[in-house]
LODO-278746 format. One record per atom (N, C-alpha, C): residue in three letters; x, y, z negated. Coordinates in steps of 0.05 Angstrom, whole numbers, padded with zeros to 5 digits, always signed. Atoms other than C-alpha are relative to their C-alpha. Layout:
ALAXYZ;...
% end
This chain:
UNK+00022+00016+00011;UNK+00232+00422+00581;UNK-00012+00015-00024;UNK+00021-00011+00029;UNK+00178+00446+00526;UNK-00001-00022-00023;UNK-00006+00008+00032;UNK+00183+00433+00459;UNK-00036-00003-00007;UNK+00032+00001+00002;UNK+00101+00437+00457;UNK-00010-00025+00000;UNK+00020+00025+00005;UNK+00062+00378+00422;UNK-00029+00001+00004;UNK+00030+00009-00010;UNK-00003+00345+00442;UNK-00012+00012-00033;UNK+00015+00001+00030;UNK-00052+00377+00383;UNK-00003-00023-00011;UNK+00009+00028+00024;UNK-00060+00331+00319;UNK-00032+00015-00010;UNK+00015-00011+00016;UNK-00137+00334+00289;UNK+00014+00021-00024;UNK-00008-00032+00024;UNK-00133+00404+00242;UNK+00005-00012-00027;UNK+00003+00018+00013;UNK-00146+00353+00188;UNK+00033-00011-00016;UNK-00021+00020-00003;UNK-00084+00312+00198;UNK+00022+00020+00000;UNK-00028-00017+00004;UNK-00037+00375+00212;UNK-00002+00011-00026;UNK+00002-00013+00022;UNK-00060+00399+00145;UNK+00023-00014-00019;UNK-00017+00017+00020;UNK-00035+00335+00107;UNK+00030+00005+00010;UNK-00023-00008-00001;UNK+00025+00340+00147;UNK+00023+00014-00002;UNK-00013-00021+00013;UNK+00043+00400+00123;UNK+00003+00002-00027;UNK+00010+00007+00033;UNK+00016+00380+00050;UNK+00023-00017-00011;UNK-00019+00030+00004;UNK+00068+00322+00054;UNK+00026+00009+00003;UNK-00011-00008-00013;UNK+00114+00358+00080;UNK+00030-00020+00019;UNK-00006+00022-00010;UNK+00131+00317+00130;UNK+00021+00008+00022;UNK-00014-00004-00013;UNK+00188+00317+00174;UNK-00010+00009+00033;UNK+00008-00004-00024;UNK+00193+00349+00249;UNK-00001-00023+00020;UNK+00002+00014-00019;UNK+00207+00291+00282;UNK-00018-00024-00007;UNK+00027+00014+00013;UNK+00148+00247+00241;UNK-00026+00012+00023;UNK+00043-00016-00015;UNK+00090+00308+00271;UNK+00012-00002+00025;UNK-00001-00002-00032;UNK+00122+00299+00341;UNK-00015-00032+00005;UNK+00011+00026-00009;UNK+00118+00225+00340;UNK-00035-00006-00010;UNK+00028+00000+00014;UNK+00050+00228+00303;UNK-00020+00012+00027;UNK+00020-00012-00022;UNK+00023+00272+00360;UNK-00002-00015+00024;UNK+00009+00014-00027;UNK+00047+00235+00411;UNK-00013-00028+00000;UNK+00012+00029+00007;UNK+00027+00169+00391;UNK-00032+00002+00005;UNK+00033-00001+00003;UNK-00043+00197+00374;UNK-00005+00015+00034;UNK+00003-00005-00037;UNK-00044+00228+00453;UNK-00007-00020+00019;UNK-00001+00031-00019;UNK-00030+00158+00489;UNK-00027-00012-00022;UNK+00030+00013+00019;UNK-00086+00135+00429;UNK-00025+00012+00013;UNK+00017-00013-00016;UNK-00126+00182+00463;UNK-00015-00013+00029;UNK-00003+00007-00019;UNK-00117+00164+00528;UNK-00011-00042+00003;UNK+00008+00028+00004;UNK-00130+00074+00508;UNK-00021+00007-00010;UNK+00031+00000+00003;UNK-00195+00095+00469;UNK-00016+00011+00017;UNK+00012-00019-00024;UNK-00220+00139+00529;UNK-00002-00031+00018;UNK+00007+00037-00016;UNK-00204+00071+00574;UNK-00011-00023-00005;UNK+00009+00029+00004;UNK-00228+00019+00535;UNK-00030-00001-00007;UNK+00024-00017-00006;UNK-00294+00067+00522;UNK-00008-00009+00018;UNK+00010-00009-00026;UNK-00309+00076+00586;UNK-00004-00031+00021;UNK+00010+00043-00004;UNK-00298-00011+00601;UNK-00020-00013-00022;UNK+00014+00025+00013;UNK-00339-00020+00550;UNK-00009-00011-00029;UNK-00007+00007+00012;UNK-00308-00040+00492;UNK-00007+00011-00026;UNK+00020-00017+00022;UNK-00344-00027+00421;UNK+00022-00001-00013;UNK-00017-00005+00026;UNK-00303-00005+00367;UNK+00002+00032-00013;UNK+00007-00032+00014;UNK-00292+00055+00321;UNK+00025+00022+00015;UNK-00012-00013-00003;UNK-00263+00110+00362;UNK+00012+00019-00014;UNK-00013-00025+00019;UNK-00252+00165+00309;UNK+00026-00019-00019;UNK-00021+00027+00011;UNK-00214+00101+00272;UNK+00027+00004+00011;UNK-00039+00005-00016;UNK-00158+00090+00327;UNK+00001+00022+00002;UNK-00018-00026-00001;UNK-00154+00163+00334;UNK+00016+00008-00024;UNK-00014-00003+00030;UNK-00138+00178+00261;UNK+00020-00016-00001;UNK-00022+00017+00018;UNK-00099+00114+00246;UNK+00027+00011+00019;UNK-00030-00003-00015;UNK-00050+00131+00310;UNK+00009+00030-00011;UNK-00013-00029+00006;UNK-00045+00208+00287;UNK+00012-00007-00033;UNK-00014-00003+00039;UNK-00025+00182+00203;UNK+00015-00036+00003;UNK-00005+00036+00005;UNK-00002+00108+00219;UNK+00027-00004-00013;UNK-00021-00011+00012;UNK+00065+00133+00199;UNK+00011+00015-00019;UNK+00004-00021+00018;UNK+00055+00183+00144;UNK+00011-00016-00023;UNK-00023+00004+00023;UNK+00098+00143+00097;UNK+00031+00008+00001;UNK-00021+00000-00009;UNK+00157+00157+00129;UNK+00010+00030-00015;UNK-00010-00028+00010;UNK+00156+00227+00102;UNK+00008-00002-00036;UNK-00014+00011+00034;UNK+00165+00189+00030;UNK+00033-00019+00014;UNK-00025+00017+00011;UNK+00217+00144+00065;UNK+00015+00008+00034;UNK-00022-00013-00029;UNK+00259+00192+00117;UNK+00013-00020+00017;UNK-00021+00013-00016;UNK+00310+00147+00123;UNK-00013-00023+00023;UNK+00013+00020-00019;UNK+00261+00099+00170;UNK-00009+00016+00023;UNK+00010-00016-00015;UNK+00253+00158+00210;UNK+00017-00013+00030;UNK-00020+00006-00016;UNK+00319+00140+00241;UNK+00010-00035+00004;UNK-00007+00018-00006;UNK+00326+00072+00232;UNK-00026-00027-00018;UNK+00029+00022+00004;UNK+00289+00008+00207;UNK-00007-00010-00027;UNK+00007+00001+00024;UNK+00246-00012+00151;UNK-00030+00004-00005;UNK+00034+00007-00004;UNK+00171-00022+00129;UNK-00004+00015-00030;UNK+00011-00016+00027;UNK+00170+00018+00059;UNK-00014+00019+00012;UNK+00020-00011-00011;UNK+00134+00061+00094;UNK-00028-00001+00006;UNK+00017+00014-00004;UNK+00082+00020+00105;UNK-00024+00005-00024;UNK+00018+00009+00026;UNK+00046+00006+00030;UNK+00007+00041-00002;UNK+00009-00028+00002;UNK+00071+00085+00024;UNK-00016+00015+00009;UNK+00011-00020-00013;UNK+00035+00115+00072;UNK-00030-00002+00002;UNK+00034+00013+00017;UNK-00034+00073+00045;UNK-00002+00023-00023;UNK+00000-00011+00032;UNK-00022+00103-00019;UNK-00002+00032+00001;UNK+00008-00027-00014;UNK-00005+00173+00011;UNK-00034+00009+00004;UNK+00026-00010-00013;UNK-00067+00175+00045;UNK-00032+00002-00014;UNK+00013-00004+00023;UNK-00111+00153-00015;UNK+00002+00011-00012;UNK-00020-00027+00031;UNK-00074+00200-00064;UNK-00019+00028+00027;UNK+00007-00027-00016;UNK-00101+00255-00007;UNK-00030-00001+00007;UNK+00027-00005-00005;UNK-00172+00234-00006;UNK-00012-00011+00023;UNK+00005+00011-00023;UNK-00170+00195+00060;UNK-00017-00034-00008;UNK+00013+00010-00002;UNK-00222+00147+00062;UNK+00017-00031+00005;UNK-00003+00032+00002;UNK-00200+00061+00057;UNK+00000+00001+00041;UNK-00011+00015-00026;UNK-00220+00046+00129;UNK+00015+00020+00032;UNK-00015-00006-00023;UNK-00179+00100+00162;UNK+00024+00005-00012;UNK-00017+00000+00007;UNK-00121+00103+00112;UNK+00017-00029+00005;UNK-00013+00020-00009;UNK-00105+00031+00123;UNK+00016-00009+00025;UNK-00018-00003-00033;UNK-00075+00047+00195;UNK+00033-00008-00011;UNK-00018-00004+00007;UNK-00021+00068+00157;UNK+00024-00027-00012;UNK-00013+00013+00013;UNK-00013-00001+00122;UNK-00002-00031+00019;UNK+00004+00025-00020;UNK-00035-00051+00183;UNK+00009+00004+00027;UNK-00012-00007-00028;UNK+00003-00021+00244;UNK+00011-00017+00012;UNK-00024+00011-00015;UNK+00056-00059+00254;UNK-00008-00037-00015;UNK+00004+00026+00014;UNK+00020-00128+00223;UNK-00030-00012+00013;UNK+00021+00009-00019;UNK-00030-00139+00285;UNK-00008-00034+00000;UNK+00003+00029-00016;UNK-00020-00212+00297;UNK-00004-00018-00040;UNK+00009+00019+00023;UNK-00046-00226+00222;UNK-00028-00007-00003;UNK+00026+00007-00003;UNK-00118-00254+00207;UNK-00020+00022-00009;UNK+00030-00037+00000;UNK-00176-00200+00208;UNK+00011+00018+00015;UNK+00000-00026-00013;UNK-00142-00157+00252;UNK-00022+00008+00012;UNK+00020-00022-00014;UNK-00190-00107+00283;UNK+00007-00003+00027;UNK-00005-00014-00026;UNK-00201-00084+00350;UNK+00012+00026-00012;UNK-00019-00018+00009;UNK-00182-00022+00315;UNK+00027-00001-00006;UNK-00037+00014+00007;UNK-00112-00052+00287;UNK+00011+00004+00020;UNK-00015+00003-00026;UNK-00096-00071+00354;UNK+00010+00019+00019;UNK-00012-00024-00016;UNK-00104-00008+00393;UNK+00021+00020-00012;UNK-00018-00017+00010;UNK-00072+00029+00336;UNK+00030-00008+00014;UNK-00027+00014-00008;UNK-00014-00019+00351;UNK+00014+00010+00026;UNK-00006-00006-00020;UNK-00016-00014+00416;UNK+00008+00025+00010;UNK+00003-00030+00009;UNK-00019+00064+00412;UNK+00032+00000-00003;UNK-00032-00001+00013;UNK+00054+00057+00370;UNK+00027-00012+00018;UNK-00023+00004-00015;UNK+00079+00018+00426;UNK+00007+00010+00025;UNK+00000-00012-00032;UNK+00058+00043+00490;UNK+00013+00028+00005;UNK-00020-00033-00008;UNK+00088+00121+00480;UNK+00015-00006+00003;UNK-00021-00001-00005;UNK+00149+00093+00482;UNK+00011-00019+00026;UNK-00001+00023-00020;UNK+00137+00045+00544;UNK+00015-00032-00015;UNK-00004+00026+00017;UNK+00150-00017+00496;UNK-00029-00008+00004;UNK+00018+00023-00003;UNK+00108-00078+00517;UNK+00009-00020-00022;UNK-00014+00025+00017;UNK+00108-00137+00469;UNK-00036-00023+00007;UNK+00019+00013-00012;UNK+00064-00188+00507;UNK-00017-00012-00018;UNK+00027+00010+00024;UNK+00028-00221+00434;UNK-00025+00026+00001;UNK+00016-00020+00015;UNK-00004-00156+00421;UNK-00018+00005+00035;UNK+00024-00010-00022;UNK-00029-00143+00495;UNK-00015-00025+00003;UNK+00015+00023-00017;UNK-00052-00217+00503;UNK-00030+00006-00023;UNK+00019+00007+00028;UNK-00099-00201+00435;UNK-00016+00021+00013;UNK+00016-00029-00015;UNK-00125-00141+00468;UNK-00016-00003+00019;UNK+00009+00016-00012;UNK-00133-00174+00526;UNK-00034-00020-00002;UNK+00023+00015+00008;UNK-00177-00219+00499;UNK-00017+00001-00020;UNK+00022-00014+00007;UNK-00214-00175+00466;UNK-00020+00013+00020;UNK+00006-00016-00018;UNK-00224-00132+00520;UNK-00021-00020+00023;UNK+00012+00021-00021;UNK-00248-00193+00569;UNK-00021-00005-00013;UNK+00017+00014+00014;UNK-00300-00223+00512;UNK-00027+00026+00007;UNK+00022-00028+00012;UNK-00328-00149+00499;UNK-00017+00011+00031;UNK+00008-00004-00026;UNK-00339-00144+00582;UNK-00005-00020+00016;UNK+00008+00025-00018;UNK-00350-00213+00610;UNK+00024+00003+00018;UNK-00028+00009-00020;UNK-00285-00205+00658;UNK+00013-00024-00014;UNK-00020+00017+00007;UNK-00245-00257+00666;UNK+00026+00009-00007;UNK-00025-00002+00009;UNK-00178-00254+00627;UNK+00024+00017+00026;UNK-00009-00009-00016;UNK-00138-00244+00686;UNK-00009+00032+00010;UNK-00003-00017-00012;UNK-00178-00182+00710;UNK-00005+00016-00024;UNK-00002-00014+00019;UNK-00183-00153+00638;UNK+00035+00015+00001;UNK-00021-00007+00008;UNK-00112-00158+00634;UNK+00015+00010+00029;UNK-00003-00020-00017;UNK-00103-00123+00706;UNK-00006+00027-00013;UNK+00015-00025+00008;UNK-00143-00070+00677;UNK+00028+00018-00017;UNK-00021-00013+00016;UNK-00098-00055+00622;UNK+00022-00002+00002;UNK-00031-00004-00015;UNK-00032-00068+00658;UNK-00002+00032+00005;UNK-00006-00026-00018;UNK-00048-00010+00702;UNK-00006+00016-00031;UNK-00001-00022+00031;UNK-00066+00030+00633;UNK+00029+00007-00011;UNK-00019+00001+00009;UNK-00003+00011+00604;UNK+00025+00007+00021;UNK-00023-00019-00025;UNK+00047+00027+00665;UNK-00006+00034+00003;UNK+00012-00016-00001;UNK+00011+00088+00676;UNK+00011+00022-00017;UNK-00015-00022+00028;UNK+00024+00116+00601;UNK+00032-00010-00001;UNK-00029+00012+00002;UNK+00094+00078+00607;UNK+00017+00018+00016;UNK-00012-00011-00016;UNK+00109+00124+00665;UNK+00010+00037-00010;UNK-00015-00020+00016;UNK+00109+00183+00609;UNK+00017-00001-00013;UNK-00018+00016+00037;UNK+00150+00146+00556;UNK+00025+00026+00005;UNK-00029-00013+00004;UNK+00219+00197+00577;UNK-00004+00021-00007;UNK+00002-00028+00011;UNK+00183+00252+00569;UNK-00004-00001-00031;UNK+00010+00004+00032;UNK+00151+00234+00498;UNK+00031-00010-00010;UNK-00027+00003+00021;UNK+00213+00205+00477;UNK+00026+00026-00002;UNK-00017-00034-00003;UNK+00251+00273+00497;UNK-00007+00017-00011;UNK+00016-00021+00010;UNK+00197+00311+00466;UNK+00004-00009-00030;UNK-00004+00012+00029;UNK+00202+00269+00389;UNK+00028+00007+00001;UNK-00028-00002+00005;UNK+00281+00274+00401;UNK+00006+00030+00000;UNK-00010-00025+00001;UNK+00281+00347+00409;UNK-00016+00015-00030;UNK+00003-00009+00025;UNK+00252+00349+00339;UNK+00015-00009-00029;UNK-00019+00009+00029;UNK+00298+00347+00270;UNK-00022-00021-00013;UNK+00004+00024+00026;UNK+00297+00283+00224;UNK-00012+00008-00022;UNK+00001-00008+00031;UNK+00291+00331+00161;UNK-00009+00028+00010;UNK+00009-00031+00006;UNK+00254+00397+00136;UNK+00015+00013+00003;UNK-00024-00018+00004;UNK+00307+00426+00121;UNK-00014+00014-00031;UNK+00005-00009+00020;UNK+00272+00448+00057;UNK+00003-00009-00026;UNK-00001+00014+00018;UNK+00302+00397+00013;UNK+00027+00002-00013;
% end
């Protein structure tokens, strides 16, 4: 198997080197933002208005706290979260694409975005993780923004989501064949 990641914007590999951010952070960073790729290309192409350069960014940095708080690399925890806002301001990154970082995993609160949501979705789908709140919101976004009925919105993006679900062993093989730590610490 290849060790070779999906490119990150030049941008984004910069900070991540600026940050110096762990190997297995820029794996999952890339792949996340890949399958992000892959949902804004689909939901494009149905239709669906929203800021593409947005969900691309937020899924390639949505994580970029983690390189302040390692230990969540491996296991669980949300300091990461308000860090990787702050990160991304401290670096010059602009409010409405640094906030990825601080609304990822907090979809099902009031104002979420269509952007929020894909990011979300983005974070879950590389790893073939479904969590049926977040696709029904999608869903019914996706249906309003195209006149389908619910049902065949949420055909639509089934097959999306199986589809990228049917990579998940490789991506998760490809983030696992990268170290927790620099090693430069």
């Amino acid at each position: 198997m290849t060790t070779a990641l999906p490119p990150l914007p030049p941008d984004v590999a910069e900070l991540l080197r600026a940050v110096d951010a762990p190997p297995r952070l820029v794996a999952h960073l890339a792949l996340v933002h890949e399958v992000a790729g892959r949902i804004v290309e689909f939901c494009a192409a149905e239709g669906l208005l929203f800021d593409h350069e947005a969900v691309r960014y937020g899924a390639a940095t949505h994580d970029i706290g983690k390189a302040v708080h390692p230990e969540e690399l491996s296991g669980p925890g949300s300091a990461h979260e308000p860090a990787g806002h702050a990160l991304l301001l401290a670096h010059g990154v602009p409010e409405r694409l640094a906030r990825f970082a601080r609304t990822h995993a907090s979809w099902g609160e009031p104002g979420t975005t269509t952007e929020d949501l894909l990011v979300s979705l983005a974070d879950k789908a590389w790893k073939n993780k479904r969590v049926r709140d977040l696709e029904d919101r999608v869903v019914e976004r996706f249906a309003a923004a195209t006149g389908r009925e619910r049902w065949e919105a949420f055909l639509a993006l089934d097959d999306l989501l199986t589809g990228i679900g049917e990579g998940a062993p490789r991506r998760l093989a490809l983030q696992a064949a990268h170290p927790v730590r620099t090693g430069r610490k």
